[in-house]
C-alpha positions as CSV (number, residue, x, y, z in Angstrom):
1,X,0.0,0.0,0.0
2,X,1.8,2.8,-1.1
3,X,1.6,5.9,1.1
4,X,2.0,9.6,-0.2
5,X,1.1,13.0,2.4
6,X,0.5,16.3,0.4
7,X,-0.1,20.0,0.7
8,X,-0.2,22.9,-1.2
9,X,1.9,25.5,0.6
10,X,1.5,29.5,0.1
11,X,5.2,29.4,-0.7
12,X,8.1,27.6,-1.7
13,X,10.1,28.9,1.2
14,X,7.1,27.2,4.2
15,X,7.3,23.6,4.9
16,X,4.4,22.0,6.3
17,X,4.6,20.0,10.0
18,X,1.3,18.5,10.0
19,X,2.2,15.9,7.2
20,X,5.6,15.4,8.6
21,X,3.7,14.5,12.1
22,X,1.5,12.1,10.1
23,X,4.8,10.6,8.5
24,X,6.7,10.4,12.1
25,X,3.5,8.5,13.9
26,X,2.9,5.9,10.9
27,X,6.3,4.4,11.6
28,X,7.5,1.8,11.9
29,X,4.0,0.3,10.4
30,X,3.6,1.9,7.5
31,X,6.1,4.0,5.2
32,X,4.4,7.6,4.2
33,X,5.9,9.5,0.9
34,X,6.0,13.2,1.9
35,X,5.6,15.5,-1.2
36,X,5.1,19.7,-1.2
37,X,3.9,22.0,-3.6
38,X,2.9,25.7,-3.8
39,X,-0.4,27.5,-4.6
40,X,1.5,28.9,-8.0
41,X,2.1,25.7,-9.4
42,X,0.3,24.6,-12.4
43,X,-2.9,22.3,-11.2
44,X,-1.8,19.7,-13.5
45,X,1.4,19.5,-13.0
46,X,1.1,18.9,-9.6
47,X,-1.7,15.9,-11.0
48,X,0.9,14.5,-13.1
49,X,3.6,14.7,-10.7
50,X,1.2,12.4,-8.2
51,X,-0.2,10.1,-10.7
52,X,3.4,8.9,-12.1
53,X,4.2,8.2,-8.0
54,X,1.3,5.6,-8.2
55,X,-0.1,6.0,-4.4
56,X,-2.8,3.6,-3.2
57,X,-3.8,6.6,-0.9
58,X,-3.0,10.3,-0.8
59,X,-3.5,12.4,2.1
60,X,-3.9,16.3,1.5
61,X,-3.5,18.9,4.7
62,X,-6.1,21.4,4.4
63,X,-6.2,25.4,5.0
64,X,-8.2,28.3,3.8
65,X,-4.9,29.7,1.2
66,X,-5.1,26.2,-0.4
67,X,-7.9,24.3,-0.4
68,X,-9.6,25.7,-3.8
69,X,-6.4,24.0,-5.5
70,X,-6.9,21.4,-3.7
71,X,-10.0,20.5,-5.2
72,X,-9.3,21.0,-8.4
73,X,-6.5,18.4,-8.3
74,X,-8.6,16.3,-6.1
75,X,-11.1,15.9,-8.8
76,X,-8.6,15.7,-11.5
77,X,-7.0,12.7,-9.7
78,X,-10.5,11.1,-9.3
79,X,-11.4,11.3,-13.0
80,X,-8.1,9.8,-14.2
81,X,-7.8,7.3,-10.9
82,X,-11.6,6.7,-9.5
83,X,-9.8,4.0,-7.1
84,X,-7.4,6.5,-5.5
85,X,-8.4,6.8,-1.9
86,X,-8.3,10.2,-1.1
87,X,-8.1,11.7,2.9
88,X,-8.2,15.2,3.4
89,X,-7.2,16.9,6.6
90,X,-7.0,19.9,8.5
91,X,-8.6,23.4,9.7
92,X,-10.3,23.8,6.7
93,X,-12.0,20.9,6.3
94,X,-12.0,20.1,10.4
95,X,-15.7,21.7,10.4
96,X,-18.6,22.1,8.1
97,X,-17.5,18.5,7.9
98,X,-21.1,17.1,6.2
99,X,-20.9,19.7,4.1
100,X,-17.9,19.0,2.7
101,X,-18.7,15.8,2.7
102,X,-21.4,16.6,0.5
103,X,-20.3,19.0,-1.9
104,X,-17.0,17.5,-2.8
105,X,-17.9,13.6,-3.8
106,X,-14.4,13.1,-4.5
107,X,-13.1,13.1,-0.6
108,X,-13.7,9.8,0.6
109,X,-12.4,10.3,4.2
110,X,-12.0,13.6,5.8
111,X,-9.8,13.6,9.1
112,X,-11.4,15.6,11.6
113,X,-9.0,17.7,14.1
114,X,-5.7,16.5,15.3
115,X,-4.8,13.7,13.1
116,X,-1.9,11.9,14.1
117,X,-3.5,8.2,15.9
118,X,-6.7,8.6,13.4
119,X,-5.2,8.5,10.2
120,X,-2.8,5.9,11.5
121,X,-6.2,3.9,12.7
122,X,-7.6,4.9,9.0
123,X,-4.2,3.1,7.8
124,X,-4.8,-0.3,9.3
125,X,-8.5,-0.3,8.8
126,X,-7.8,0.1,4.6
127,X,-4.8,-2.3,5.0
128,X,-6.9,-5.6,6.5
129,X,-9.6,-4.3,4.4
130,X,-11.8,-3.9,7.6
131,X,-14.7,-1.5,8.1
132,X,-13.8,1.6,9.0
133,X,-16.7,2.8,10.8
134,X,-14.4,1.6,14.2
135,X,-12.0,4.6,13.5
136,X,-12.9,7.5,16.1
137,X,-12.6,11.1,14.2
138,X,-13.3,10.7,10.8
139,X,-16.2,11.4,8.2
140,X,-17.1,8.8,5.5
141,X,-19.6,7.5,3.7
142,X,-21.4,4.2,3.8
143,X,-24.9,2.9,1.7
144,X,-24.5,6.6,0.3
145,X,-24.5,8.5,3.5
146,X,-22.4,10.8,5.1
147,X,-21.3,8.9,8.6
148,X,-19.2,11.8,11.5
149,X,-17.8,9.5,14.1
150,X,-16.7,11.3,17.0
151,X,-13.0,12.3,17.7
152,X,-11.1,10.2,20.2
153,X,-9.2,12.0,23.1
154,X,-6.3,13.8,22.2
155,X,-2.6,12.6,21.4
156,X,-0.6,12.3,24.5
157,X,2.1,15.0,23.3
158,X,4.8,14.1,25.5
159,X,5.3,10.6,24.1
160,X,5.2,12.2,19.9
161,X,8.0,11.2,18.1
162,X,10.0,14.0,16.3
163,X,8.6,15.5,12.9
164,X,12.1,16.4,12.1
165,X,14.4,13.6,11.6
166,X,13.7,12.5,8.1
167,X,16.9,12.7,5.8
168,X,15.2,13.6,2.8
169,X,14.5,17.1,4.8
170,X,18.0,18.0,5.4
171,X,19.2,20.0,1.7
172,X,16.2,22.2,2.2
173,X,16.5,23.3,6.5
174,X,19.0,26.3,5.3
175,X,16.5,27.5,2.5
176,X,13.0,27.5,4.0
177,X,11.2,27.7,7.6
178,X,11.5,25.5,9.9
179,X,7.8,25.2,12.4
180,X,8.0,23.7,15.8
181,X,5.3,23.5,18.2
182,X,6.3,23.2,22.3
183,X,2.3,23.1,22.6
184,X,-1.2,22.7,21.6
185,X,-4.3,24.8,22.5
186,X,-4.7,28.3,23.6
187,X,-6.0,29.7,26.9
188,X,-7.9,32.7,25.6
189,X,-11.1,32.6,24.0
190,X,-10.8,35.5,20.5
191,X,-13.8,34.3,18.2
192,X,-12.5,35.2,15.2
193,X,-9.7,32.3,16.2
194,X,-9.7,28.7,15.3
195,X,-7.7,28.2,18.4
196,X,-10.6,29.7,20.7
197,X,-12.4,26.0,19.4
198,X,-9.9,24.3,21.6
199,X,-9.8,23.8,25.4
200,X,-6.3,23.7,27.4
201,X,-2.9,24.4,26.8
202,X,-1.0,20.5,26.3
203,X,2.6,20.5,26.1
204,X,5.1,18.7,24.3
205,X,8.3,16.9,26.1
206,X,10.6,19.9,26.6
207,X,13.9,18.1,26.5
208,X,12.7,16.2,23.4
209,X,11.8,19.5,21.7
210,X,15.5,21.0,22.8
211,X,16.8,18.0,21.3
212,X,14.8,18.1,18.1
213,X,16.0,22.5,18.1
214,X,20.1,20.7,18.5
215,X,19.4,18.4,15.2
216,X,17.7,21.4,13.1
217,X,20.1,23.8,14.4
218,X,23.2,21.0,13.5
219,X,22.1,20.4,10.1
220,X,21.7,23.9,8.6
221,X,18.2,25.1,9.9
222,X,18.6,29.1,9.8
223,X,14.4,30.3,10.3
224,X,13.0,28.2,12.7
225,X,9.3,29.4,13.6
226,X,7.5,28.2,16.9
227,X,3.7,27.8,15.9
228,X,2.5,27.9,19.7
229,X,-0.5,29.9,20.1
230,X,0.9,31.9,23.3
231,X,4.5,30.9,23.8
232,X,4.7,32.7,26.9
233,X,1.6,31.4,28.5
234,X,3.8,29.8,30.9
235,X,6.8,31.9,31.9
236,X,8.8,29.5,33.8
237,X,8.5,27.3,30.4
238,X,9.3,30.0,27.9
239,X,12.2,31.5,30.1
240,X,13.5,28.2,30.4
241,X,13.2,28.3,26.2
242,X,14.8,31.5,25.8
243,X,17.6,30.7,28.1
244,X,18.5,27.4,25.6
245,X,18.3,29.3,22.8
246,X,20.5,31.7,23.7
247,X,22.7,29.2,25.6
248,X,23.0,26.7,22.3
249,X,22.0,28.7,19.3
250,X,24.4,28.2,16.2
251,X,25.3,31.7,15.2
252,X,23.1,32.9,12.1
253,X,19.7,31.1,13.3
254,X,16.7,33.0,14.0
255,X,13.8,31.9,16.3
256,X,10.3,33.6,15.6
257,X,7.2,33.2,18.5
258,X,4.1,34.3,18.6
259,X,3.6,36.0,21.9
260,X,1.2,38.0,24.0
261,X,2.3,40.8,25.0
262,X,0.5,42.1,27.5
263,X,1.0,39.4,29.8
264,X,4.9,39.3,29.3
265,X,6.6,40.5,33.0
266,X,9.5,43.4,32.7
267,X,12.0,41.1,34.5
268,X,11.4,38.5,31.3
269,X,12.2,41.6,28.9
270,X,14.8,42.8,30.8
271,X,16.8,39.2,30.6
272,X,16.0,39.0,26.8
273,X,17.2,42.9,26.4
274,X,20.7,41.9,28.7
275,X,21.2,38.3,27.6
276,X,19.8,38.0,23.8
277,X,22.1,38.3,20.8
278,X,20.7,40.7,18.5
279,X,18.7,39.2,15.8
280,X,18.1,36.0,17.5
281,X,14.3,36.2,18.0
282,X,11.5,38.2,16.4
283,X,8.1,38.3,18.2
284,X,4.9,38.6,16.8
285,X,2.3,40.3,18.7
286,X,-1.1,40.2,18.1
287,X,-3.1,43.3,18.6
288,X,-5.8,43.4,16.3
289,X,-7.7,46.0,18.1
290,X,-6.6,48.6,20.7
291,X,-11.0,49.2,21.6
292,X,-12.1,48.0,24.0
293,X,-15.7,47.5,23.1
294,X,-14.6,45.8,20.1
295,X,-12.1,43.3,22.4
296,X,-14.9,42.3,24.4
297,X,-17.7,41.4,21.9
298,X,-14.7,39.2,20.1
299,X,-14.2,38.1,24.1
300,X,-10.2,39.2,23.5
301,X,-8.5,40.4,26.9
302,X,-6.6,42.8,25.8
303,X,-4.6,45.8,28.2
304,X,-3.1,47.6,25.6
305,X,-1.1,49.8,28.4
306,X,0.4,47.3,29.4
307,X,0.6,45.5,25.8
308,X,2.6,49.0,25.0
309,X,4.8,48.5,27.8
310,X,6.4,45.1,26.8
311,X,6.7,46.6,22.9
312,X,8.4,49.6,24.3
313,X,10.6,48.1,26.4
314,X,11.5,45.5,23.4
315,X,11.7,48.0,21.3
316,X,14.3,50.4,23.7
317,X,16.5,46.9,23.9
318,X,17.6,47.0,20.5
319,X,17.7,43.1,19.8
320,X,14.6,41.9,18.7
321,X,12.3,42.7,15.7
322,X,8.5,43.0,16.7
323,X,5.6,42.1,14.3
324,X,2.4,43.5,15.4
325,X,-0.5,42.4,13.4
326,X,-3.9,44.3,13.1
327,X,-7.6,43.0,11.9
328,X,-9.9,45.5,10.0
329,X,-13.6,44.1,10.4
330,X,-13.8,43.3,13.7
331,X,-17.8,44.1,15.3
332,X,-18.6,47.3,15.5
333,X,-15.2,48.8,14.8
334,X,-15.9,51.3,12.1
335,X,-13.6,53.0,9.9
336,X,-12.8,56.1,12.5
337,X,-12.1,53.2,15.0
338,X,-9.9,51.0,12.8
339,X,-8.1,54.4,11.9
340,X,-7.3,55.2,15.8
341,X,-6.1,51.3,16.2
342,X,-3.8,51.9,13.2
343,X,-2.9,55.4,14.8
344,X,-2.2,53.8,18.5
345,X,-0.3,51.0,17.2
346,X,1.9,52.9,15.2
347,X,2.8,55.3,18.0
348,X,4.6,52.3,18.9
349,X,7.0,51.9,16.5
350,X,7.7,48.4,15.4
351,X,9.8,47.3,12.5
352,X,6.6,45.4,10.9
353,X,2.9,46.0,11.0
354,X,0.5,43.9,9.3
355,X,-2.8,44.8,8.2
356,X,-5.4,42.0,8.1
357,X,-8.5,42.0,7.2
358,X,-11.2,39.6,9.3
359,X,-12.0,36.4,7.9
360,X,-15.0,34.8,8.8
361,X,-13.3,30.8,9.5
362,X,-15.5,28.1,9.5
363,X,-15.9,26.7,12.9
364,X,-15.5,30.1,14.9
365,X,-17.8,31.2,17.4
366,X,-18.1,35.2,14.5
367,X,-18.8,32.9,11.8
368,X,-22.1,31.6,14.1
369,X,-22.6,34.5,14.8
370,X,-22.4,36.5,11.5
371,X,-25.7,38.2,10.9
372,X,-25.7,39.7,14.1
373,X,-23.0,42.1,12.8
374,X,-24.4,42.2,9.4
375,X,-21.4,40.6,8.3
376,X,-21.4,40.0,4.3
377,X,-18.5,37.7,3.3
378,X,-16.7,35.5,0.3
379,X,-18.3,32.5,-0.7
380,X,-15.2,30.7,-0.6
381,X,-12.1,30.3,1.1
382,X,-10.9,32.7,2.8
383,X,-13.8,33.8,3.6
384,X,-13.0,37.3,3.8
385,X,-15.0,40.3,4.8
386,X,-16.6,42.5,2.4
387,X,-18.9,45.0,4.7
388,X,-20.6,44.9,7.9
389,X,-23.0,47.1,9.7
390,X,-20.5,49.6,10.5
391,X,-18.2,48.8,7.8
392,X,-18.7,49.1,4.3
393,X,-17.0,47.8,0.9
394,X,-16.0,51.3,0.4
395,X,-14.2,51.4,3.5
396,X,-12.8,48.4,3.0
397,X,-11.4,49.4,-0.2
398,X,-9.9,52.8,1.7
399,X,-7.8,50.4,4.1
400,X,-6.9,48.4,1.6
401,X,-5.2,50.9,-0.1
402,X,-3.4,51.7,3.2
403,X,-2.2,48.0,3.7
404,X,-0.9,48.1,0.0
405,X,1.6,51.5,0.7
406,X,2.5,50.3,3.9
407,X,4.2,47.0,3.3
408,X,6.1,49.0,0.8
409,X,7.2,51.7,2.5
410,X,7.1,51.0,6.5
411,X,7.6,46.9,6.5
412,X,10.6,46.9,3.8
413,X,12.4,50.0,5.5
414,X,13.3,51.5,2.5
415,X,12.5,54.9,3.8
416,X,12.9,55.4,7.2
417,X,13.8,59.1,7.6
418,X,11.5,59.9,4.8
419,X,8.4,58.3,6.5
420,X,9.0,59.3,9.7
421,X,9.3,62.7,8.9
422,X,6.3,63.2,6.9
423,X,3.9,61.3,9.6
424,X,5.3,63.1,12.6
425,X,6.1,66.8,10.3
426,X,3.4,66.7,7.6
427,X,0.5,64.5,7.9
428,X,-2.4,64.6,10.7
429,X,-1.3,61.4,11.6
430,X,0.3,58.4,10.6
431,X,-2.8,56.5,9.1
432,X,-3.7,59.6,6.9
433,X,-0.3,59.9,5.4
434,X,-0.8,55.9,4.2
435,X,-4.8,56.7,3.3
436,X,-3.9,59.5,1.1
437,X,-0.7,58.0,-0.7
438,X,-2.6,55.1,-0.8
439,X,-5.6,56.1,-2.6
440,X,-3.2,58.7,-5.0
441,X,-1.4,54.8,-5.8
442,X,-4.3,53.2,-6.6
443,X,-5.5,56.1,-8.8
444,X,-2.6,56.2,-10.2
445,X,-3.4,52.1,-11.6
446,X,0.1,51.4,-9.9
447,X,-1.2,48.4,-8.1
448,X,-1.8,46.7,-11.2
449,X,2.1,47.2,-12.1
450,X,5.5,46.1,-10.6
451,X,7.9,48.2,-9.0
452,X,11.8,48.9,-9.1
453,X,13.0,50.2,-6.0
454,X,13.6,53.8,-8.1
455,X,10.0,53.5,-9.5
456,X,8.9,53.8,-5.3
457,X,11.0,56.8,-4.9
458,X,9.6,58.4,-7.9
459,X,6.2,57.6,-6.5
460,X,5.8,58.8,-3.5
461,X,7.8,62.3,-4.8
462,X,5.5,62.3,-7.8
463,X,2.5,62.1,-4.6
464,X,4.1,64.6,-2.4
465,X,4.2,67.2,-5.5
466,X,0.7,67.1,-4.9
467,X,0.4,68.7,-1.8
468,X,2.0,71.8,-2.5
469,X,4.4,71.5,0.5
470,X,6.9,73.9,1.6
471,X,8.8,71.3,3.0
472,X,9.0,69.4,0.0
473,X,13.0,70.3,-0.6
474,X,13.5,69.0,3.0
475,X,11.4,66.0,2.2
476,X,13.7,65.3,-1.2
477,X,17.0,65.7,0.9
478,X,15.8,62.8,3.3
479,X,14.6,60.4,0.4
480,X,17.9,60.8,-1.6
481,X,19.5,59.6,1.8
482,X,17.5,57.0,2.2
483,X,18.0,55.8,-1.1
484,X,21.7,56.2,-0.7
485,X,22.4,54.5,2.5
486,X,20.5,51.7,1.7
487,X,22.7,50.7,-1.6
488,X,25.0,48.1,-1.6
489,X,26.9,49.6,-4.7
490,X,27.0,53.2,-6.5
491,X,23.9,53.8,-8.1
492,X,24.3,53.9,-12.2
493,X,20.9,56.2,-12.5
494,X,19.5,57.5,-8.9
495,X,16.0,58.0,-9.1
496,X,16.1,62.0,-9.2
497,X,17.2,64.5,-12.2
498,X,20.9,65.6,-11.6
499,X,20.4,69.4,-10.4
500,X,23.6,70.3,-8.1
501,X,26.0,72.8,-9.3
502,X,28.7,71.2,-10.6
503,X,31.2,74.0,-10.0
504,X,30.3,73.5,-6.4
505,X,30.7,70.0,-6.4
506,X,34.3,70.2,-8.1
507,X,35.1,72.5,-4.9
508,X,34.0,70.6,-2.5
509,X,36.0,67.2,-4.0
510,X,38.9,69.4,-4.4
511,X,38.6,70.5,-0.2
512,X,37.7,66.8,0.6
513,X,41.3,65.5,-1.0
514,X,43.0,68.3,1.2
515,X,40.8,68.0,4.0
516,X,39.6,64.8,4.7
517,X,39.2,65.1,8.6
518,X,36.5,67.5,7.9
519,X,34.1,64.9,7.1
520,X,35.4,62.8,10.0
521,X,38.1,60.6,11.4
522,X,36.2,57.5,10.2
523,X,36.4,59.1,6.5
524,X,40.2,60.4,7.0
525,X,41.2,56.8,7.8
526,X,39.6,55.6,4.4
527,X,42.8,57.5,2.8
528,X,41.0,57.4,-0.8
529,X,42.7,58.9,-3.2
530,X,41.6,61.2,-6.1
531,X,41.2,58.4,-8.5
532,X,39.2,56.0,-5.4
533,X,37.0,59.0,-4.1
534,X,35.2,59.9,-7.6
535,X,35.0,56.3,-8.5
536,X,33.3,54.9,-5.4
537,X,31.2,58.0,-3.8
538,X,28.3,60.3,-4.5
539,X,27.7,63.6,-3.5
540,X,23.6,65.3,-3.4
541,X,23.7,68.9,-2.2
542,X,21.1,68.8,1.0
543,X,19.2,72.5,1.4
544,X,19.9,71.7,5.5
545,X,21.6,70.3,8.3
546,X,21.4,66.7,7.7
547,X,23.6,65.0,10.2
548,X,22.4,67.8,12.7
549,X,18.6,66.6,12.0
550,X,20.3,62.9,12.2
551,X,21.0,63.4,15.5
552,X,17.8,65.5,16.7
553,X,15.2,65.4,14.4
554,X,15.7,69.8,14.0
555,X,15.9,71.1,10.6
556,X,18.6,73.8,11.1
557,X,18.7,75.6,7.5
558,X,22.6,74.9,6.7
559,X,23.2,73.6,3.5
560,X,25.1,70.0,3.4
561,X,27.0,68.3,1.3
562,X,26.2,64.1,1.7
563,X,29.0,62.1,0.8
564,X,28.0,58.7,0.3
565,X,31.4,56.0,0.6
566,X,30.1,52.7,-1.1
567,X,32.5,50.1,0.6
568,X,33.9,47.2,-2.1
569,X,34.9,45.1,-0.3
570,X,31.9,44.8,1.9
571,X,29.2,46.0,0.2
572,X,27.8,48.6,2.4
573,X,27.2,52.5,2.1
574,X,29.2,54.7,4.2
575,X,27.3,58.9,4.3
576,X,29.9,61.4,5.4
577,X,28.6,65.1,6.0
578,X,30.2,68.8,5.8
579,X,28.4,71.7,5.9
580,X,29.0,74.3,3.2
581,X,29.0,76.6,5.3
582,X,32.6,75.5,5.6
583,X,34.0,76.0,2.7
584,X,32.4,79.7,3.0
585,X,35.3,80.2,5.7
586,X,37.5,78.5,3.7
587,X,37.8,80.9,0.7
588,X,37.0,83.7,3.0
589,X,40.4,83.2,5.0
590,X,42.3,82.4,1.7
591,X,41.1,85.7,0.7
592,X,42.8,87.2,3.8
């Protein structure tokens, strides 16, 4: 009986645990094939790709991004194989079960929940050829009807065998991520959350999830992501985490959780700020909503002062990147609302934000519960919102456009100056600065095209000109440093039209090669010579003080000259400052 587990992943780079869990519990008695695809690939490709393996029985893992595909290769399989045995699994199909059942003939056995010891019992049942209508926690059909047996208790996690130890895995660890799960379940109760369906927090054996981090870590694994729901719901446990990772780590490994932050204690932070290597962990906090109204009618605890605490003191560290993720579409958070959310979270500062929109997942307590908000949503997966009664499409549109212009020009950090200086100098507020570039983008039909990183510069000046700003030459001096700083090599066509004086610029090369301690000791020790210093800098001309606003965010009107150094050997950009003002005194005294 030959054996193949299958998913569909949203990228190339994800690699999917449940199927690997499957594989790990089978063993010894049966031998499971593991094979992974992406969304993007051609339906039949992945068809003919199974077909010419010849299973007996394939087993898909289901979620909302893939189970349309899934289908359609389902039913393709089915027409050209009718005796293929095909067992579908996960979230998606975990509820709504009959209907499923139902509307997709093609799915003889859907697994319902955690599927490890049923699909094993599914196994044995089609190997002796026995009835299946023994196995606890699967849906099936017998004399044409759709027969739900109820799901057995749950997996004893400490006694799991590892997910990880499978040699065919080891060529890909250093290329894509790596999830591990220390637990199962969440405590809290959000119901627009699958996990909110689950009672109890269960945990796995710690020391046999250090050992299974010592084997990744050994053979290459650089992402590893832990899936737990709450990693810190315990903060003996997760201290005791942190303190292996940072005690056995392999230099160059990064370890993303998913945590809650306002239930994180200062001493914790304050270990991770003293102790942590920076880069070694990323967190991501959920925050969805900072109303309170909103929080309880989703039943969320939320104490977003105290939330803002643990961020700020991460943040103030210095070693860890912080994802904080927001929902548009929660009840009765209107568009005002969900602008204030945006607005309180981005006080905050972290590196990434990500703007969700609420999807209405089968089996949550919203979903139930949908009319009573007046929720209208998609058809099919994933289910996403498209109004409510405080919400409509238009709205929805409007923050869409925000999510598009921030992922481009917050999340990548291509701009940092730039945007920070036109939400804290320019704009009302942060969110209006992303609603009104955003809707100028889409206007523009630029989300229907691709971008070079130039073509984003050009953009958002091309925007800007719009608003008739007096600041806009202070505005132009921060975005050509951004774009400067952030090059690995000397740009062959910057993204402006060339407009400095280039009298001016010959003077001020000529008093850098006599002076080169004005631009600083760091530059003087670069001893570049006349032939070096044209070949591998750039000078802009910058109507201010740049390295004084640098250092205290105060334009002082002093025109600069940026020298930007791009490094060689190392690949970096180097910006060295000198005020004109110096050269002024310069000829001034030679005069003398």
């Amino acid at each position: 009986m030959k054996i193949i587990c299958t998913t569909l992943n949203a990228k190339y780079i994800h690699t999917n645990l449940a199927i690997r869990y499957l594989k790990a519990y089978a063993q010894p008695e049966f031998h499971i094939d593991i094979v992974e695809y992406t969304i993007k690939d051609p339906s039949l490709n992945i068809v003919t790709d199974l077909y010419q393996r010849q299973p007996d029985i394939i087993g898909f893992s289901c979620y909302i991004w893939n189970i349309e595909e899934t289908i359609k290769i389902v039913k393709m399989l089915k027409k050209i194989r009718p005796d293929l045995i095909v067992v579908v699994g996960g979230p998606e199909v975990s509820y709504d079960v009959k209907e499923w059942m139902e509307n997709v003939p093609e799915f003889d056995f859907i697994v319902i929940g955690e599927g490890e010891e049923t699909f094993k019992q599914l196994l044995f049942a089609l190997q002796k050829g026995k009835d299946v209508s023994s196995v606890h926690g699967i849906a099936f059909r017998q004399n044409g009807n759709v027969i739900i047996n109820p799901q057995q208790n749950k997996v004893n996690l400490a006694e799991m065998p590892s997910p990880f130890r499978f040699p065919e895995d080891i060529p890909h660890l250093s290329k894509r991520i790596t999830y591990i799960e220390t637990s199962r379940g969440c405590p809290f109760n959000c119901q627009f959350c699958l996990s909110s369906t689950e009672v109890g927090v269960r945990y796995f054996d710690r020391e046999k999830v250090k050992e299974d981090l010592r084997y990744l870590m050994k053979n290459g694994a650089k992402n590893i992501k832990f899936i737990d729901r709450t990693f810190n719901i315990s903060r003996s446990y997760a201290m005791e985490m942190f303190q292996f990772l940072i005690d056995e780590h392999v230099p160059g490994t990064v370890f993303q959780f998913e945590i809650t932050a306002d239930i994180m204690r200062p001493e914790v932070i304050e270990f991770l700020n003293k102790e942590a290597p920076p880069g070694l962990f990323r967190f991501e906090i959920g925050v969805q909503s900072t109303n309170d109204e909103v929080n309880k009618l989703v039943m969320r605890k939320q104490n977003f002062e105290k939330l803002t605490r643990t961020v700020t003191m991460i943040k103030n560290g210095g070693k860890i990147v912080q994802h904080l993720d927001l929902i548009a579409g929660l009840p009765e958070e209107d568009y005002t609302s969900f602008r204030k959310t945006f607005n309180d979270v981005f006080a905050l500062r972290p590196e990434e934000i990500q703007l969700g929109f609420l999807k209405m997942l089968r089996g949550t307590g919203l979903r139930l519960r949908a009319k009573e908000y007046g929720y209208v949503f998609m058809d099919h997966a994933p289910y996403e919102i498209l109004s409510n009664n405080v919400l409509s499409f238009s709205d929805i549109v409007r923050i869409k456009q925000v999510e598009d212009v921030l992922e481009k020009y917050w999340n990548d950090h291509r701009m940092d100056e730039t945007i920070e200086y036109l939400v804290t100098n320019i704009f009302e507020t942060p969110f209006d600065f992303f609603q009104q570039f955003g809707t100028y983008w889409d206007e523009q039909g630029w989300a229907r095209i691709g971008h070079q990183l130039e073509d984003l510069f050009r953009r958002l000046y091309q925007f800007l000109q719009t608003q008739s700003l007096q600041e806009l030459p202070i505005i132009e001096g921060l975005m050509k440093y951004d774009y400067l700083r952030n090059q690995k090599h000397k740009p062959r066509k910057p993204w402006w039209d060339e407009k400095s004086d280039k009298t001016l610029r010959t003077k001020i090369y000529s008093y850098v090669l006599d002076h080169p301690e004005a631009l600083g000791e760091a530059f003087a020790s670069l001893q570049l010579n006349e032939k070096d210093l044209f070949k591998h800098t750039v000078m802009e001309i910058i109507p201010f003080d740049l390295l004084h606003y640098l250092e205290t965010k105060e334009i002082r009107q002093d025109e600069t000259a940026m020298i930007v150094y791009f490094d060689p050997a190392t690949a970096t950009a180097h910006p060295y400052f000198l005020r004109t003002s110096v050269l002024k005194e310069a000829d001034s005294k030679h005069r003398l």
